[in-house]
TORTISE-340022 format. One record per residue (C-alpha): chain; y negated, z, x. Coordinates in steps of 0.02 Angstrom, whole numbers, m for minus. Each point is the difference from the previous one (the first is absolute). Layout:
BEGIN
{cadena A y Y z Z x X}
...
//
This chain:
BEGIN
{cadena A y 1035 z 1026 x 981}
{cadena A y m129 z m142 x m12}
{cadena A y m38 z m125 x 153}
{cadena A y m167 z m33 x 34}
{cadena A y m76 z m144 x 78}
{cadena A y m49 z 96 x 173}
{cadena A y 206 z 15 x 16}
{cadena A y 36 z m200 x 12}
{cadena A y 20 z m89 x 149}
{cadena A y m161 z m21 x 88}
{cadena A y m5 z m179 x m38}
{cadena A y 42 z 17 x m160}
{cadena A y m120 z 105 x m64}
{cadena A y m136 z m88 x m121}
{cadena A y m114 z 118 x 32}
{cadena A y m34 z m26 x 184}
{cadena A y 14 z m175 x m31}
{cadena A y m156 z 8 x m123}
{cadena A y m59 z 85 x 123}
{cadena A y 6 z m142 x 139}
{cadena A y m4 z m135 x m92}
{cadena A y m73 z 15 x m167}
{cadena A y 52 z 5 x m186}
{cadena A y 45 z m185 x 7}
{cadena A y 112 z 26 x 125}
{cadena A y 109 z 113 x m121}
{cadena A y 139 z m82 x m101}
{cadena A y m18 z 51 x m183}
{cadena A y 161 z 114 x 27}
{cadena A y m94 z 102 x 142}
{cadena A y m145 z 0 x m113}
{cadena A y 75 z 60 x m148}
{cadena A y 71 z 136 x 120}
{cadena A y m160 z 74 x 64}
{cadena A y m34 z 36 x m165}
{cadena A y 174 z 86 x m63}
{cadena A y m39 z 87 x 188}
{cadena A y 201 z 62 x 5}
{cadena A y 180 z m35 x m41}
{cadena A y 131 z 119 x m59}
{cadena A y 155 z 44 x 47}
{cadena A y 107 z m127 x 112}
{cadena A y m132 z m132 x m43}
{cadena A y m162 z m25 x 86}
{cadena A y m173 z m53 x m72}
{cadena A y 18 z m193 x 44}
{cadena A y 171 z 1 x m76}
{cadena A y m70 z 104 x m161}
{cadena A y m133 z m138 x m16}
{cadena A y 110 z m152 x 37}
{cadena A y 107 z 77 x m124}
{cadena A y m140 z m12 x m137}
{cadena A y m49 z m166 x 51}
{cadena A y 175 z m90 x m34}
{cadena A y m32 z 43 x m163}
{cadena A y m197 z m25 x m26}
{cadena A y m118 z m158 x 45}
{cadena A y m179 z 92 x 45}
{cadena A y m44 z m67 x m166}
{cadena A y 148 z 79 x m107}
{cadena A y m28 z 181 x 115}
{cadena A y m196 z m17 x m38}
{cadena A y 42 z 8 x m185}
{cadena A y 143 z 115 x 20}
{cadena A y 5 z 196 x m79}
{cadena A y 24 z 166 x 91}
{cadena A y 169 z 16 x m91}
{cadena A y 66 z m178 x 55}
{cadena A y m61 z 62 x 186}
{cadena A y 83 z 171 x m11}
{cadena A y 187 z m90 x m17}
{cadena A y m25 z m24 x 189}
{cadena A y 75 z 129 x 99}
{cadena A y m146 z 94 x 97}
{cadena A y m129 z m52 x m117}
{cadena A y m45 z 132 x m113}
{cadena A y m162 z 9 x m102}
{cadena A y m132 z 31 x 145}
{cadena A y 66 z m158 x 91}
{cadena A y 14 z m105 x m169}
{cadena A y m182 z 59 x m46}
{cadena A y m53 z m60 x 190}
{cadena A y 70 z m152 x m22}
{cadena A y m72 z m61 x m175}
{cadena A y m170 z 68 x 51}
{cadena A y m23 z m97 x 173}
{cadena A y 31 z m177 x m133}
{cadena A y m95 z 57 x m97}
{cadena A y m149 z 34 x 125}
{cadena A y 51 z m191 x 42}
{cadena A y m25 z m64 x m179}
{cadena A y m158 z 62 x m7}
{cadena A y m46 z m70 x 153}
{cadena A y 49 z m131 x m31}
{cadena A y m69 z m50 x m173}
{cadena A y m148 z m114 x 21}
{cadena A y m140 z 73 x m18}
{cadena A y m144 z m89 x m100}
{cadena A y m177 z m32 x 101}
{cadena A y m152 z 93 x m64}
{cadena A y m69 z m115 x m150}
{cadena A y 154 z m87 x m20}
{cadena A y 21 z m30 x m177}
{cadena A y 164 z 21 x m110}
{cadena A y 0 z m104 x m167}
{cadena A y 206 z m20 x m48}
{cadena A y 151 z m88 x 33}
{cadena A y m32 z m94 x 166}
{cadena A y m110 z 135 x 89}
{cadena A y 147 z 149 x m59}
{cadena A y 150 z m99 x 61}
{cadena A y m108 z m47 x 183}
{cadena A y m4 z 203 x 19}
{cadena A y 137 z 76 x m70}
{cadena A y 133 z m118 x m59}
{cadena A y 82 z m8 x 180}
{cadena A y 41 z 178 x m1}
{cadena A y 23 z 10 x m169}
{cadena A y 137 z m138 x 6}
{cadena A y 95 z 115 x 129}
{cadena A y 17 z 174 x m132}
{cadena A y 138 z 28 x m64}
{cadena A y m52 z 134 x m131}
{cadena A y m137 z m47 x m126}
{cadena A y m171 z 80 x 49}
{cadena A y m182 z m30 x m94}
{cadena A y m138 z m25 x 99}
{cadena A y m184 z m2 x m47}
{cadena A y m151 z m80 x 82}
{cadena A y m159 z 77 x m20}
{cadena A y m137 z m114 x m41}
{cadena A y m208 z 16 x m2}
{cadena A y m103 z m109 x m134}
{cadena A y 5 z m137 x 143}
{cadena A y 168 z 18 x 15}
{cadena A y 24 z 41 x 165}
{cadena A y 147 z 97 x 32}
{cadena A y m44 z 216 x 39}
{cadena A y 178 z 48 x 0}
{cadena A y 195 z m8 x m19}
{cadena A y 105 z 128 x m67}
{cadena A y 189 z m1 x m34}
{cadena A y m13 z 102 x m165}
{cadena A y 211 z 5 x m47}
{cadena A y 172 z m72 x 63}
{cadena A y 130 z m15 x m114}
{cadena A y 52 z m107 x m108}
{cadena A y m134 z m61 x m159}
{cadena A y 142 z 24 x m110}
{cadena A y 37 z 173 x 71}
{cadena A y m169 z 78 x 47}
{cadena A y m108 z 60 x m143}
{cadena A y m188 z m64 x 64}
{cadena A y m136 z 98 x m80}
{cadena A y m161 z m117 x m21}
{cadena A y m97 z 165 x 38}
{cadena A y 56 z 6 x 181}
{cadena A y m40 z m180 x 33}
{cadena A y m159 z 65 x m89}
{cadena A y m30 z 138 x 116}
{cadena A y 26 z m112 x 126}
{cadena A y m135 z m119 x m38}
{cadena A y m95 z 153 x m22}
{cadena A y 24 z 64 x 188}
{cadena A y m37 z m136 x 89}
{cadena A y m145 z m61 x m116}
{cadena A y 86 z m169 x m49}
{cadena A y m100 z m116 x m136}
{cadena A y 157 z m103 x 3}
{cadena A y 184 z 14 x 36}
{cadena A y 141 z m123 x 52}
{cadena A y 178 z 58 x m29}
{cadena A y 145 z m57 x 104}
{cadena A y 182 z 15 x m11}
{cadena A y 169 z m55 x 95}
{cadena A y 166 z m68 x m95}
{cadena A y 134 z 36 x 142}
{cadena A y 130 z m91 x m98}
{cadena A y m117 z m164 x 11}
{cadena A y m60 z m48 x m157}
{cadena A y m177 z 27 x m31}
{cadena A y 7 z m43 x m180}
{cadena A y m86 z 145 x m103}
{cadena A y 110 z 123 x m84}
{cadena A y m54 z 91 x m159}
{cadena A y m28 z 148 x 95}
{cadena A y m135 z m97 x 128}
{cadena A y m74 z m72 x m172}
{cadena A y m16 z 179 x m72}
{cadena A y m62 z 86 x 146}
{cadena A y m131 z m134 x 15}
{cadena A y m69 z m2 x m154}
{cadena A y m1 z 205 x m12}
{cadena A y m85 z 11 x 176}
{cadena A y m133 z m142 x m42}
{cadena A y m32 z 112 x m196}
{cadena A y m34 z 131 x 140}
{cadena A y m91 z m45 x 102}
{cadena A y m113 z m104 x m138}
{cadena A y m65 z 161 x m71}
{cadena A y m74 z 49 x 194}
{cadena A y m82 z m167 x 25}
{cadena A y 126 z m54 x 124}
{cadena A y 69 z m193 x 8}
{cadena A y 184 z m18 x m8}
{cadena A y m17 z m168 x 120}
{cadena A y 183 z m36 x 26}
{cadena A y 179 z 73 x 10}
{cadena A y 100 z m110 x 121}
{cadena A y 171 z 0 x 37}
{cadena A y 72 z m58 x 146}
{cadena A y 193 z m44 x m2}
{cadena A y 116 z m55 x 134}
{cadena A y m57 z m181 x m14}
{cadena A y m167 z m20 x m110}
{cadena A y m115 z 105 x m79}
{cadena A y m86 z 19 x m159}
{cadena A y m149 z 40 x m68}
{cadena A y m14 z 101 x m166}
{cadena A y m176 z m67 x m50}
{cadena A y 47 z m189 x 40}
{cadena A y 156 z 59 x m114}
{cadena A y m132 z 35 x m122}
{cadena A y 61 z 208 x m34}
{cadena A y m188 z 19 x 88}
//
């Protein structure tokens, strides 16, 4: 038997209370609940999400996985799917956006746009920005997640990439969860193999930057550019 939220106490229902008062209003536990929606047996929504949130920070359960979620007694894979997608609508929101005509050069004008998020992931995920011949910025794409030393990155689908969204220049970007940002043999490698790549489609390689828990770096101030 699962208990929803309509079979709390009046006055304990977040629902009603979003209702009345607003989403602000809501503590992140009732939240949280209005998006699992119902508890299980002898255990109620709020209790289900309190539950989850004695062991995650909202930035630890943003970057959490389905199977991590589905330990949780009346979370299955629906609920653990609900959950991850509602952060992730909240990344995305909020990821600064950059204005019309805004240009994007390298190091300092990456790490103002992505290296606060960036800092926060706790897998490794490769991000290219989409430049025009004035190098103003036509698009973002996250293009793998994994691990550089794990995940074999084809040039040709960074290629097709630039292709797509009619890029004359690319800037890579890349996280280091563990917090060094010093270039590993793999980020060297996969740099120079996507820049061969893209060379023979007239597209610049600009920069590969990688942000780390403190600092980041930049591959073509490193000189591998």
């Amino acid at each position: 038997m699962e208990y929803t939220i309509g079979e709390l106490p009046p006055g304990d229902r977040p629902r009603e209370k979003l209702k009345k008062h607003g989403p602000g209003y809501l503590s992140e536990s009732e939240l949280l609940a209005l998006v699992i929606r119902s508890g299980t047996e002898g255990k109620n929504v709020l209790e289900v999400s309190r539950e989850v949130l004695r062991d995650f920070d909202l930035d630890n359960l943003s970057n959490s996985t389905i199977q991590e979620l589905k330990k949780y007694k009346g979370i299955g894979e629906v609920k653990a799917g609900q959950i991850l997608a509602v952060f992730e609508l909240g990344k995305r929101f909020a990821r600064e956006e950059v204005s019309p005509g805004e240009r994007i050069f390298g190091l300092d004008d990456v790490v103002d746009h992505l290296n606060p998020e960036l800092k926060k992931l706790e897998r490794e995920e490769l991000r290219i920005l989409h430049l025009n011949n004035s190098n103003e910025l036509l698009s973002e794409e996250t293009v793998f997640r994994g691990s550089l030393n794990e995940v074999h990155i084809e040039p040709r689908e960074i290629a097709k990439s630039c292709l797509k969204n009619n890029a004359s220049g690319v800037i890579l970007a890349h996280n280091h969860p563990g917090g060094d940002s010093d270039p590993s043999e793999a980020d060297i490698d996969v740099t120079e193999r996507i820049g061969d790549s893209l060379e023979t489609l007239g597209v610049s390689l600009v920069d590969h930057v990688i942000v780390g828990k403190y600092d980041e770096v930049s591959l073509k101030r490193r000189g591998y550019i």
